[in-house]
C-alpha positions as a Markdown table, in Angstrom:
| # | Residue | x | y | z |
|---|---|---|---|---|
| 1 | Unk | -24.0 | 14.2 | -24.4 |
| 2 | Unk | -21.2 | 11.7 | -25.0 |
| 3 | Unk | -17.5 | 11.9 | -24.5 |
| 4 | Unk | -15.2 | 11.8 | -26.5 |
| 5 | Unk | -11.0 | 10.4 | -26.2 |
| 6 | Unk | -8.4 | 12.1 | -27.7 |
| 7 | Unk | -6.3 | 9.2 | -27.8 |
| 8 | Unk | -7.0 | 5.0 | -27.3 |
| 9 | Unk | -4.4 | 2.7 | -26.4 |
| 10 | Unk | -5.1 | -0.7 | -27.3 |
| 11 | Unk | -2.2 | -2.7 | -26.2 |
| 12 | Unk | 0.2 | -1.3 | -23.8 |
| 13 | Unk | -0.2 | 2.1 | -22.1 |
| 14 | Unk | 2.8 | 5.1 | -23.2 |
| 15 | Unk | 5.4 | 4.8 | -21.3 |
| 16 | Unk | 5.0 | 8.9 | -19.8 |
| 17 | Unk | 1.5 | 7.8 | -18.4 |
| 18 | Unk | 1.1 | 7.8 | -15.0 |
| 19 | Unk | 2.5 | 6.1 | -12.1 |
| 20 | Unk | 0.2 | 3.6 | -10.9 |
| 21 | Unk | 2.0 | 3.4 | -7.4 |
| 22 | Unk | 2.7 | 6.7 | -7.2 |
| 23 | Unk | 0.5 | 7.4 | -4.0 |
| 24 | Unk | 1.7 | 4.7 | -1.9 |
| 25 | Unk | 4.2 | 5.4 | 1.0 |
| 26 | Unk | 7.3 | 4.5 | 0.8 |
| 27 | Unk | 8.6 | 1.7 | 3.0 |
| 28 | Unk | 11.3 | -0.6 | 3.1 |
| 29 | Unk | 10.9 | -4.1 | 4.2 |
| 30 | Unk | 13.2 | -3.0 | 7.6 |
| 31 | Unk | 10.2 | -0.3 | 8.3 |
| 32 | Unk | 7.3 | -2.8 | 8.1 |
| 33 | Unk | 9.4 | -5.2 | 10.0 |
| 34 | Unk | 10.3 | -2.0 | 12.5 |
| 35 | Unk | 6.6 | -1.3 | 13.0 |
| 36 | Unk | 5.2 | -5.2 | 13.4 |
| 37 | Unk | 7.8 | -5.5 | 16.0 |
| 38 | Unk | 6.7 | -2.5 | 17.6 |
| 39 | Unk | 2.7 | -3.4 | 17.5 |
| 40 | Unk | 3.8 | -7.0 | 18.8 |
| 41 | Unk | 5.3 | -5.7 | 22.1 |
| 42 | Unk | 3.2 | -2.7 | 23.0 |
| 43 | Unk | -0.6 | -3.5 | 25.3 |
| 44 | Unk | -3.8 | -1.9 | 24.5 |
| 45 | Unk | -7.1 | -1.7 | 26.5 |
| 46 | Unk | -10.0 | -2.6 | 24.8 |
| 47 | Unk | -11.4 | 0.3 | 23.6 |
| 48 | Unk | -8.0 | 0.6 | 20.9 |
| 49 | Unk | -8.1 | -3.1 | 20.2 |
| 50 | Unk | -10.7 | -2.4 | 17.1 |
| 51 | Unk | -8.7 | 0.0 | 16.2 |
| 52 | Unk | -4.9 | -1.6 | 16.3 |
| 53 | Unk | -6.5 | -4.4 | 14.6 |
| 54 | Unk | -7.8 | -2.4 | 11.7 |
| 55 | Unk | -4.7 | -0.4 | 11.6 |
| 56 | Unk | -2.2 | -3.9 | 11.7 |
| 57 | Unk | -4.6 | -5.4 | 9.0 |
| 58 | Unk | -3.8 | -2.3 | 6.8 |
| 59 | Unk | -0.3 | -2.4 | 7.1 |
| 60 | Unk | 0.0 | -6.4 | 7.2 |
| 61 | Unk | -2.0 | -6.0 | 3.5 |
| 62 | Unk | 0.1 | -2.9 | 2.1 |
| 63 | Unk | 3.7 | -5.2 | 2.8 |
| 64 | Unk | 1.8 | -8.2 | 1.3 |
| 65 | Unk | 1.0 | -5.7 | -1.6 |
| 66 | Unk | 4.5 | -4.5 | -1.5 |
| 67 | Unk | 6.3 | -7.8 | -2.0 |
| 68 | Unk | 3.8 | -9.4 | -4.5 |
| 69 | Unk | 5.1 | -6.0 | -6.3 |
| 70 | Unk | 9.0 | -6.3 | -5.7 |
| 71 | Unk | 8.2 | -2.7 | -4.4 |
| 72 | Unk | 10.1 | -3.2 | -1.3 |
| 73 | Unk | 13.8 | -1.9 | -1.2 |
């Protein structure tokens, strides 16, 4: 059993394929900023530290991501 493709693209894709970033949210660099400040001046107890820290680590590499892009408006 094999498959087989209806159409190879060698060197560049179409240009109506599919949005690579398409799934990402949408944030300007204000909102990241918004949010950082916000995490920065709130206090957790230690059972959300794990947590926050997972959750900052996310959105610290998404606007990383997002500039390395130009993605950020």
């Amino acid at each position: 059993m094999g498959f087989k493709s209806g159409k190879t693209v060698i060197k560049q894709l179409p240009k109506e394929s599919v949005d690579p970033y398409m799934g990402l949210p949408s944030f300007s660099e204000d909102e990241f900023l918004y949010l950082f400040s916000k995490l920065e001046n709130m206090e957790f107890k230690g059972k959300e530290m794990e947590q926050i820290y997972h959750l900052t680590l996310k959105l610290q590499n998404l606007y990383l991501f997002y500039q390395e892009k130009n993605l950020l408006k």
